[in-house]
TIPATI-274737 format. One record per residue (C-alpha): residue in three letters; x, y, z. Coordinates in steps of 0.2 Angstrom, whole numbers, plus 5000, padded with zeros to 4 digits. Example, Ala and Ser with C-alpha at 12.3 -4.5 7.8 and 13.67 -1.06 7.14 Angstrom:
BEGIN
+---------+------+------+------+
: residuo :    X :    Y :    Z :
+---------+------+------+------+
:     ALA : 5062 : 4978 : 5039 :
:     SER : 5068 : 4995 : 5036 :
+---------+------+------+------+
This chain:
BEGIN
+---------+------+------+------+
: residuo :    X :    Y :    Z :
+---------+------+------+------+
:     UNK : 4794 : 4959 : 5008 :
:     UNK : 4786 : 4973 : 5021 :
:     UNK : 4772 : 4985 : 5014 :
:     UNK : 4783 : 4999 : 5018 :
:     UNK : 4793 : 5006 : 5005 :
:     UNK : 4807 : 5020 : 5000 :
:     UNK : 4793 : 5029 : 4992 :
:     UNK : 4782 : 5031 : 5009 :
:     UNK : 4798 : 5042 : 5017 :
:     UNK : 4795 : 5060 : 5020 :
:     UNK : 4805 : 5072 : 5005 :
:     UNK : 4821 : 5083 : 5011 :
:     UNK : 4833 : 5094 : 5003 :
:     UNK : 4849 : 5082 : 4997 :
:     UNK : 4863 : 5096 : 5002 :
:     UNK : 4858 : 5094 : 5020 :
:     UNK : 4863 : 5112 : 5023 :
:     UNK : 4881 : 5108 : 5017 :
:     UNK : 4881 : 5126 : 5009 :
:     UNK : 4876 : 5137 : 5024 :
:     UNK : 4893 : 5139 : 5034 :
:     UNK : 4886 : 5137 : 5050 :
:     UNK : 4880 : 5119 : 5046 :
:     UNK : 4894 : 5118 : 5036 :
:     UNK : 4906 : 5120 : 5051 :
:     UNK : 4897 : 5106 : 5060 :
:     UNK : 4885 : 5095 : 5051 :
:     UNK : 4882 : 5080 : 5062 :
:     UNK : 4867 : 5090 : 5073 :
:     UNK : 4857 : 5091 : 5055 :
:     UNK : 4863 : 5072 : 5055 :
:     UNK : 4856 : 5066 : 5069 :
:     UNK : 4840 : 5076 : 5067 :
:     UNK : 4839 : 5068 : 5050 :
:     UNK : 4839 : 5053 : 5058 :
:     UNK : 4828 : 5055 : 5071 :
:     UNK : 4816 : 5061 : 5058 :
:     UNK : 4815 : 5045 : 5047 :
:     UNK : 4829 : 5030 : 5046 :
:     UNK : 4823 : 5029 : 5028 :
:     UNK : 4822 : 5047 : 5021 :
:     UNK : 4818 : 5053 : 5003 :
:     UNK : 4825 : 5069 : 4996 :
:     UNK : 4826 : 5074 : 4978 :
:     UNK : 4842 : 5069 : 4967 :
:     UNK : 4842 : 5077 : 4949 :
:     UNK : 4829 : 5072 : 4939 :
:     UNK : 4823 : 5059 : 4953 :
:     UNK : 4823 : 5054 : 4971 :
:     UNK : 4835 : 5046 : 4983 :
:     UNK : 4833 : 5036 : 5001 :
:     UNK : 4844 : 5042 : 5014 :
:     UNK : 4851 : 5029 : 5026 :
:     UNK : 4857 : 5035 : 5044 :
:     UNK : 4858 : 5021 : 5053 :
:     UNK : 4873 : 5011 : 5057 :
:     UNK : 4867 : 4992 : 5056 :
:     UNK : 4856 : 4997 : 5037 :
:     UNK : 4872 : 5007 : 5032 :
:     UNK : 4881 : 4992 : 5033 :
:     UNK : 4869 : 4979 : 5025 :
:     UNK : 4869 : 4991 : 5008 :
:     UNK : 4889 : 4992 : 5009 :
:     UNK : 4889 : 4974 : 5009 :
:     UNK : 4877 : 4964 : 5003 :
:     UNK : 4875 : 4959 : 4982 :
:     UNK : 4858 : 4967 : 4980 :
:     UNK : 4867 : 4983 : 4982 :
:     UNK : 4878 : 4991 : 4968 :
:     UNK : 4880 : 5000 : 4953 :
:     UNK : 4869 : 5001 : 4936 :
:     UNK : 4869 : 4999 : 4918 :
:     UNK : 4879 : 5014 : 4912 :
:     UNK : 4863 : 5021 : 4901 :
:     UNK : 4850 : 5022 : 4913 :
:     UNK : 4843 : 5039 : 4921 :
:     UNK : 4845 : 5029 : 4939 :
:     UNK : 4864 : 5025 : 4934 :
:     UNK : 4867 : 5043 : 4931 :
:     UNK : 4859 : 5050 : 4946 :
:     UNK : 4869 : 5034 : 4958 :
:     UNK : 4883 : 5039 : 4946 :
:     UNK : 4883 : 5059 : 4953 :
:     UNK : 4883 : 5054 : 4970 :
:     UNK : 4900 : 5050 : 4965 :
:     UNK : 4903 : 5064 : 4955 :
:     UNK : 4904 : 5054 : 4940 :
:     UNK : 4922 : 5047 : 4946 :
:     UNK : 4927 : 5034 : 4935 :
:     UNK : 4933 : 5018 : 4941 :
:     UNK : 4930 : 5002 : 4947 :
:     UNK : 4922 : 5009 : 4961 :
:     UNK : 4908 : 5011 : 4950 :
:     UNK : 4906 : 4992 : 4945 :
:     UNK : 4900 : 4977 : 4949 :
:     UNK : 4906 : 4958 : 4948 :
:     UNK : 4913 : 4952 : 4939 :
:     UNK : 4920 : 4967 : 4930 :
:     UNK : 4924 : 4972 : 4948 :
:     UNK : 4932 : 4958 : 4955 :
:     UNK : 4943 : 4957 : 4938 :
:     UNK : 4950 : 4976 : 4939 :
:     UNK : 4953 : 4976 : 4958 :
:     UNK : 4963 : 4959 : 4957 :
:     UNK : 4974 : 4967 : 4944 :
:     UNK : 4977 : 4982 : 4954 :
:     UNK : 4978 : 4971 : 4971 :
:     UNK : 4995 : 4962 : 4962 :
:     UNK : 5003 : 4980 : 4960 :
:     UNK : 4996 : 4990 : 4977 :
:     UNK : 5003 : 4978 : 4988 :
:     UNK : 5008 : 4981 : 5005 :
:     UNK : 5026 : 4979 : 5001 :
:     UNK : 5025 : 4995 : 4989 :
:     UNK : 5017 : 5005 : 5005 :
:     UNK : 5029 : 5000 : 5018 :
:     UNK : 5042 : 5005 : 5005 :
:     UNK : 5036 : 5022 : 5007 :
:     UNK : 5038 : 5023 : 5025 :
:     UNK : 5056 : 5033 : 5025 :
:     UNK : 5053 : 5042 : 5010 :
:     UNK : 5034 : 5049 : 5021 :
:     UNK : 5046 : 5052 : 5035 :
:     UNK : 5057 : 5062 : 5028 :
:     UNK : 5045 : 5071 : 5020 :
:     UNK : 5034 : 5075 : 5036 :
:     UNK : 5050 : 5082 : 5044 :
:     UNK : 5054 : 5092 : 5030 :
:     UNK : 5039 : 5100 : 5032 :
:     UNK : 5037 : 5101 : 5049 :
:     UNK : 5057 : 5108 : 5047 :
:     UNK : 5049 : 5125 : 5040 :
:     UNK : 5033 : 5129 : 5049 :
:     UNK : 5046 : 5130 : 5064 :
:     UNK : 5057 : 5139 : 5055 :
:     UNK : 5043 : 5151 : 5050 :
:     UNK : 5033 : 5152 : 5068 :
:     UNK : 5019 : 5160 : 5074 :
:     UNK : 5003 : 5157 : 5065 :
:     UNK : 5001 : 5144 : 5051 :
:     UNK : 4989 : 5137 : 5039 :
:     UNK : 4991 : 5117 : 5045 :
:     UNK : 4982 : 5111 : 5028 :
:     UNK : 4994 : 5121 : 5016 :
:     UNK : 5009 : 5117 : 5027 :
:     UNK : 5009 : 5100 : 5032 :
:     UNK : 4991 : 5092 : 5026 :
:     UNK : 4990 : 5095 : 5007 :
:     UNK : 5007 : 5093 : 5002 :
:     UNK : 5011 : 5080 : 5012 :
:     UNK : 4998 : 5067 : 5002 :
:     UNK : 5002 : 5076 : 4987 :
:     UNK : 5021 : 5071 : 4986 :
:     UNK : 5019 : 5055 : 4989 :
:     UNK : 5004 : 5051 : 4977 :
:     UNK : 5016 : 5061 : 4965 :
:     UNK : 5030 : 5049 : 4967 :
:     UNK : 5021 : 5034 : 4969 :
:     UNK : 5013 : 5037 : 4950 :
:     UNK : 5033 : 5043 : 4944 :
:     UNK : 5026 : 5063 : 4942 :
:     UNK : 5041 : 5074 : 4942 :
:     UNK : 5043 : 5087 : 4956 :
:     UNK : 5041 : 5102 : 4944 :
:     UNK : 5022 : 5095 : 4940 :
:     UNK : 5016 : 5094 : 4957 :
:     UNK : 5006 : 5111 : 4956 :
:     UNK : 4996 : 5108 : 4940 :
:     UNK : 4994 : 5091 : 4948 :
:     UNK : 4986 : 5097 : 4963 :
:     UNK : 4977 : 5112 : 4951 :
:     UNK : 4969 : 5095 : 4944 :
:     UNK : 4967 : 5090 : 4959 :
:     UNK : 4957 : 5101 : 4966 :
:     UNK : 4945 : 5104 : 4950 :
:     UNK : 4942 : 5085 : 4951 :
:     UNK : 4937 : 5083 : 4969 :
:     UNK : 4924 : 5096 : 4970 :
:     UNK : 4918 : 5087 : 4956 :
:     UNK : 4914 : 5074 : 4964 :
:     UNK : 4899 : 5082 : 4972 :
:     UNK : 4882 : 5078 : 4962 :
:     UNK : 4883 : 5091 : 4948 :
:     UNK : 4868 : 5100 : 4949 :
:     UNK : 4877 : 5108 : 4967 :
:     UNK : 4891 : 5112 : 4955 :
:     UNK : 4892 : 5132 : 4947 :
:     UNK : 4893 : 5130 : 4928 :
:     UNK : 4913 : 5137 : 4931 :
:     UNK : 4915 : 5120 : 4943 :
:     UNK : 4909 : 5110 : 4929 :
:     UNK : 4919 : 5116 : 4916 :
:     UNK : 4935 : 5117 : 4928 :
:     UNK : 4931 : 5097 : 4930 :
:     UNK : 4929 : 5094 : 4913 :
:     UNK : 4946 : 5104 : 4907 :
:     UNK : 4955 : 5096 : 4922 :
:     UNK : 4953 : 5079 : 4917 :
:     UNK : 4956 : 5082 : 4898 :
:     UNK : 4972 : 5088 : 4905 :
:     UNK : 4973 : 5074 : 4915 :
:     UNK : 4969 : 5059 : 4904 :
:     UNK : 4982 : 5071 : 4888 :
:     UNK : 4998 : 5071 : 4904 :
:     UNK : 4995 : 5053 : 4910 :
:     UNK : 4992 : 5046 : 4890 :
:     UNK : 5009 : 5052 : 4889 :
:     UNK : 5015 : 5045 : 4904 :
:     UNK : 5012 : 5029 : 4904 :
:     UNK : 5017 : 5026 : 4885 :
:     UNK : 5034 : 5031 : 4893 :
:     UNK : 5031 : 5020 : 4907 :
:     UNK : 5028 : 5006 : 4894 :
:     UNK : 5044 : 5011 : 4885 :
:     UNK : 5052 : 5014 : 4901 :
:     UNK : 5048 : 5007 : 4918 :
:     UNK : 5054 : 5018 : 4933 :
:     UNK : 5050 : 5006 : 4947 :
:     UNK : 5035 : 5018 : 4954 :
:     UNK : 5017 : 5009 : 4956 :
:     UNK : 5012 : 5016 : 4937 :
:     UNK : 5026 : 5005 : 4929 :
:     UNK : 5020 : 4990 : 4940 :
:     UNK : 5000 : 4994 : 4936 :
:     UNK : 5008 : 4996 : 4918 :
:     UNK : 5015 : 4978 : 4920 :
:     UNK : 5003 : 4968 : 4929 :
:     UNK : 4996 : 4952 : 4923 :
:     UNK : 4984 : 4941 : 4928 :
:     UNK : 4984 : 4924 : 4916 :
:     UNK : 4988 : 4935 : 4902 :
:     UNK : 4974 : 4949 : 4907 :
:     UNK : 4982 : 4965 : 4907 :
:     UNK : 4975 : 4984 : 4911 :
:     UNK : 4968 : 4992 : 4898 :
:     UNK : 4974 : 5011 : 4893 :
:     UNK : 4957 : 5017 : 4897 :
:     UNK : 4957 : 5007 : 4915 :
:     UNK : 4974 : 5016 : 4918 :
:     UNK : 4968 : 5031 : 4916 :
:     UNK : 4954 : 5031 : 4929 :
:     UNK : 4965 : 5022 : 4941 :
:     UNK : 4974 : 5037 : 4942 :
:     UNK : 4961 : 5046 : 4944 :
:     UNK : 4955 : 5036 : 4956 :
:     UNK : 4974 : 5038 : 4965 :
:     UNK : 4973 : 5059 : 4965 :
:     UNK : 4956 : 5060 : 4970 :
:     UNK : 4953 : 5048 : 4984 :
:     UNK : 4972 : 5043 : 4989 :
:     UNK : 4977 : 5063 : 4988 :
:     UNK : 4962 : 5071 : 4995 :
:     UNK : 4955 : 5058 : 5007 :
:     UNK : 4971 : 5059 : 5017 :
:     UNK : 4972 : 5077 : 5016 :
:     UNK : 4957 : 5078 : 5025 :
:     UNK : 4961 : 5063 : 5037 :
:     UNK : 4976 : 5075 : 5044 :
:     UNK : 4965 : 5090 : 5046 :
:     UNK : 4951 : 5081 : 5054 :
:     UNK : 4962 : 5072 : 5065 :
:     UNK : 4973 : 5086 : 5071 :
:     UNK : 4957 : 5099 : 5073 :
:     UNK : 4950 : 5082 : 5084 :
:     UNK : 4965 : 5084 : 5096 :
:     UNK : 4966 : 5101 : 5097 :
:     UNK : 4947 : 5105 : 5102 :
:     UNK : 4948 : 5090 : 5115 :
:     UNK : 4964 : 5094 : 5125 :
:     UNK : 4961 : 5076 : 5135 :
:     UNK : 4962 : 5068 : 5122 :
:     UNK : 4976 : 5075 : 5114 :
:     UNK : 4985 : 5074 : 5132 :
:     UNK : 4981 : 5055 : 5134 :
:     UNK : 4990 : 5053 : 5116 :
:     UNK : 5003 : 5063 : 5122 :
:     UNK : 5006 : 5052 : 5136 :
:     UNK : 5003 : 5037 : 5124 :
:     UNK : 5010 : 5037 : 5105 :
:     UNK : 5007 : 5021 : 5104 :
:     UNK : 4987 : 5027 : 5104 :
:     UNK : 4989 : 5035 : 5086 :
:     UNK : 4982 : 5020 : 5077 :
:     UNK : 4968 : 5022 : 5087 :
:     UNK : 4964 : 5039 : 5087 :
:     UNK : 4967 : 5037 : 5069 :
:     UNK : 4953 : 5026 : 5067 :
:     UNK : 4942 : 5035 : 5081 :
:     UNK : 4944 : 5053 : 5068 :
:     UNK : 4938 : 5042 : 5054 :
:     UNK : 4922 : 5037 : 5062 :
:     UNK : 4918 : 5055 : 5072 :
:     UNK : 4922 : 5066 : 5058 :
:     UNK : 4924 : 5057 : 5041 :
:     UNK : 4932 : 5062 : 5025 :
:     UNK : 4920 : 5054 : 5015 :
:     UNK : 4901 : 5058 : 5020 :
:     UNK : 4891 : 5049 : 5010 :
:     UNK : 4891 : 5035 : 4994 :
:     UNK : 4878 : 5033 : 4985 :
:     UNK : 4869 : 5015 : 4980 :
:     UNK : 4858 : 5008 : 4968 :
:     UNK : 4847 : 4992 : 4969 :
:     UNK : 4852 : 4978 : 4956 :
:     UNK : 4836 : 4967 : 4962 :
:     UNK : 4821 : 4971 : 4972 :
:     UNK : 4826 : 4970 : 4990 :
:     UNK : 4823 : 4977 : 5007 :
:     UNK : 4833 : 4984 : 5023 :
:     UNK : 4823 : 4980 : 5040 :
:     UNK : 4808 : 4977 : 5032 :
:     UNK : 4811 : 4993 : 5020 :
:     UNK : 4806 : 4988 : 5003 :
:     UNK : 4814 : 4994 : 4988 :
:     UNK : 4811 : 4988 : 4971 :
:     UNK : 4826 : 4987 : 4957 :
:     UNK : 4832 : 5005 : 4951 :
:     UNK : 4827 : 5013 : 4967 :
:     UNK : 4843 : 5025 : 4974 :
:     UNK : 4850 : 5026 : 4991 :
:     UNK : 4863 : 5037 : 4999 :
:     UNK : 4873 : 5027 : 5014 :
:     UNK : 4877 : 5044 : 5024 :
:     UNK : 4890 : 5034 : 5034 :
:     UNK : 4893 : 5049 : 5041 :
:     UNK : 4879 : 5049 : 5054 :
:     UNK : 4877 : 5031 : 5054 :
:     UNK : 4894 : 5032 : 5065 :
:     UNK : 4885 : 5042 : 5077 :
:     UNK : 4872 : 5030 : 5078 :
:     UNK : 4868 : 5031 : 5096 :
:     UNK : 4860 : 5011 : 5098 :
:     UNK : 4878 : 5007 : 5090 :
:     UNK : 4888 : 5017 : 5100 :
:     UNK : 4893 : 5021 : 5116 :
:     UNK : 4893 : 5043 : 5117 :
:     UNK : 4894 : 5043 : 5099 :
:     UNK : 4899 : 5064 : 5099 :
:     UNK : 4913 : 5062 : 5110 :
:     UNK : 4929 : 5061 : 5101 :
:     UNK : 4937 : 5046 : 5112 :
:     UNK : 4954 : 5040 : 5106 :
:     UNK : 4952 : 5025 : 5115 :
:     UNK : 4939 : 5018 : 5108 :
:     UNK : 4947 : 5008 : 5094 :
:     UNK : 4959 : 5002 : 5107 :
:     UNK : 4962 : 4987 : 5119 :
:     UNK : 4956 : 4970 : 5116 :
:     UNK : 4935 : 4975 : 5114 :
:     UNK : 4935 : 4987 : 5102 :
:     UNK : 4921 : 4998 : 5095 :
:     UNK : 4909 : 4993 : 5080 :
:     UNK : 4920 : 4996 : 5065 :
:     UNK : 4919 : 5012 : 5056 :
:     UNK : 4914 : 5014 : 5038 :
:     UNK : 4927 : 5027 : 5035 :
:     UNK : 4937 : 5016 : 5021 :
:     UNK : 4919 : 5009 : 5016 :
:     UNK : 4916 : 4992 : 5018 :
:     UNK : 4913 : 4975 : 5008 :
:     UNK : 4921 : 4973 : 4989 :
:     UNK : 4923 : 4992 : 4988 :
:     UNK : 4936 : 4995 : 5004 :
:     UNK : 4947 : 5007 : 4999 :
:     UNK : 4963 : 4998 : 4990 :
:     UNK : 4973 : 5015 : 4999 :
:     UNK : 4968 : 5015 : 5017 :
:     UNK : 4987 : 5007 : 5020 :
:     UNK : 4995 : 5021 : 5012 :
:     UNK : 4982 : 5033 : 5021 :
:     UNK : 4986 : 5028 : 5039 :
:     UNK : 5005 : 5027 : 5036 :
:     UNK : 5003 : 5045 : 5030 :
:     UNK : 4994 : 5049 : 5045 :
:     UNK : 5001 : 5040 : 5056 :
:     UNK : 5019 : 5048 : 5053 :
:     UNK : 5011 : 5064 : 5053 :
:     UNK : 5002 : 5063 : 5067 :
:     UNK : 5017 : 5057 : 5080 :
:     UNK : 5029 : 5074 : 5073 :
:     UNK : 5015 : 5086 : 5076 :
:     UNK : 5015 : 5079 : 5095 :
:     UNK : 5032 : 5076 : 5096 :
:     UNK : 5039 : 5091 : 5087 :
:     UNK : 5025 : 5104 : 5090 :
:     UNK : 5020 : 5102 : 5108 :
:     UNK : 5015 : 5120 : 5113 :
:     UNK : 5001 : 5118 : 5094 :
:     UNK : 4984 : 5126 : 5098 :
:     UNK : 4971 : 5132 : 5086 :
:     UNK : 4972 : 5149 : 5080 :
:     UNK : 4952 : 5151 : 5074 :
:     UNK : 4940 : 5139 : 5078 :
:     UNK : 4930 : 5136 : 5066 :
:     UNK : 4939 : 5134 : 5054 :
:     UNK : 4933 : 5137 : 5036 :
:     UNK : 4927 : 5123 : 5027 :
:     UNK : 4926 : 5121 : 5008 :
:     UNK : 4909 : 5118 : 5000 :
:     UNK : 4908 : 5100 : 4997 :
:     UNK : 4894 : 5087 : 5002 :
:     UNK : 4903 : 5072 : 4999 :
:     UNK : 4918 : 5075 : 5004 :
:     UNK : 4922 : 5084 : 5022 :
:     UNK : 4935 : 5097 : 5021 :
:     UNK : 4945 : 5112 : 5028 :
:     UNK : 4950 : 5125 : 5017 :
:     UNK : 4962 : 5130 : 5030 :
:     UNK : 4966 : 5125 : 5049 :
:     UNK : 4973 : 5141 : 5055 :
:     UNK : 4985 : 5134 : 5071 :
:     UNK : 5000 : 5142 : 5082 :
:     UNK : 5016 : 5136 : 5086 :
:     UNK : 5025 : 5141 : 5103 :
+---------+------+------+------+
């Protein structure tokens, strides 16, 4: 193994700036510096120290190789691995084989045939809500018309929650996903927001999945209620922080796949032109927003074994963060990695893959149901709204690290 290790990397601040709005409105200059800097970065993480990774081809070896993944759950390096996920509980926290049994249960419920069934239901939706930001006019806030509740109706109906919950849902929603920032960024209110939001939380679903139980409705919580694997079943607890998992990741990640994508588009009129020209481009573009602006920023690792990444030693224990964010602006990946191009992901040679739905045992379950949202989305807005431009630019952002997010995207519609 090389003589260089994690511990021979300069020290930084972890927030990266992520708390002074002008950074805040465009981070990736800070990434790139970051990177240019060191490949193999330390910064201080709670009561530790962590390695930042910004480069494409070592992001990619800890997303996917074995001696990369979570910890035993009473260690000090679990915890601060553990924050860099804002404590989410899930499987995306464990390692085979507790990983491989949990996300095979779930696989046998969230199949494809349960997203394409959603494919009218997202429709109608999109044009119900595009049906009153005409109606209204003028100037709108596309996040609290069209982005938020869009994700937020159909995770709502996909786990059988009532219409007349949807608020408190996305009250929880919102407590649990600034959460998910390391909680020593959090302000003693955010912490005990999180901590009543998900006793509220684990109290409503208890209840709702003991009628489910009684019950089935035919939504995704009967079928996770029912699934089987050679008499292995999902525990009460596992429930639970699946849907968790669901509002934090399946809600909020396309929430901010929407914005992203339509704030893309609007401050790149060629683009948003060429798609115009080109519907059929969507999936692309799609796919384009999720390696140029993220939702997700950054994961954070921990070594099982001692290992190394291009000649980097680290020994077992040791913390990384995978800021995927900057690795897909690697420029020895790709080609003018800070211009948005909504071709790239299209035609027969497409671009490195992105890391925006991670990659390896952990890819996101939901990316399916995320694209179809999008997707719908994405065409209305062009088809429907063709005279949309941006009302502020830039727009405010929420203060999050891990997660990349408009508070608002302030548009008009003509």
């Amino acid at each position: 193994m090389s003589s260089a290790s994690a511990s021979d990397a300069p020290a930084a601040p972890l927030a990266f700036g992520a708390f002074d709005p002008a950074r805040r409105a465009d981070p990736y200059p800070s990434y790139r510096a970051l990177r240019a800097a060191d490949p193999f970065y330390r910064v201080p993480l709670g009561d530790g120290q962590a390695t930042v990774l910004t480069r494409y081809p070592d992001c990619v070896t800890a997303l996917s190789e074995a001696a990369w993944g979570r910890g035993e759950s009473g260690t000090n390096a679990w915890r601060r691995a553990d924050a860099l996920d804002g404590g989410l509980r899930s499987f995306l926290r464990m390692n085979p084989p507790s990983h491989t049994r949990l996300r095979g249960l779930v696989s046998k419920a969230f199949t494809p045939r349960v997203v394409a069934a959603f494919q009218p239901r997202v429709t109608s939706l999109v044009d119900t809500l595009i049906d009153a930001a005409l109606a209204r006019g003028g100037e709108i806030d596309l996040i609290d018309t069209l982005a938020r509740p869009l994700p937020l109706r159909v995770i709502c109906d996909l786990l059988g929650v009532p219409a007349r919950d949807e608020q408190t849902f996305r009250g929880w929603a919102n407590d649990l996903t600034r959460g998910i920032d390391p909680d020593y960024l959090l302000t003693p209110d955010e912490l005990a927001r999180r901590r009543t939001s998900s006793r509220e939380f684990d109290a409503y679903f208890t209840e709702l999945i003991a009628r489910r139980r009684a019950r089935p409705a035919g939504d995704l919580l009967s079928e996770l209620v029912a699934v089987q694997d050679q008499g292995d079943v999902l525990s009460e607890s596992e429930l639970l922080e699946l849907c968790a998992l669901l509002l934090v990741a399946g809600y909020e990640t396309t929430v901010n796949l929407i914005g992203n994508a339509v704030l893309a588009l609007l401050r790149n009129p060629d683009q948003l032109a060429l798609l115009r020209a080109d519907l059929d481009l969507i999936p692309s573009a799609i796919d384009e927003t999720l390696r140029y602006d993220p939702p997700i920023q950054l994961v954070g690792r921990l070594a099982l074994r001692d290992t190394e990444i291009a000649g980097h030693a680290f020994r077992q224990g040791e913390i990384i963060v995978i800021l995927s964010a900057a690795a897909q602006r690697d420029p020895d990946v790709f080609t003018d990695p800070d211009r948005f191009d909504i071709t790239r992901y299209a035609g027969a040679a497409p671009a490195h893959r992105h890391l925006g739905f991670g990659l390896g045992i952990h890819y996101c379950l939901g990316a399916p149901l995320a694209r179809l949202e999008a997707r719908i989305a994405l065409r209305a807005l062009i088809q429907r709204a063709p005279g949309l431009t941006l009302a502020a630019d830039p727009p405010p952002y929420r203060p999050h690290l891990t997660v990349r997010s408009l508070a608002a995207l302030p548009v008009r519609l003509s």
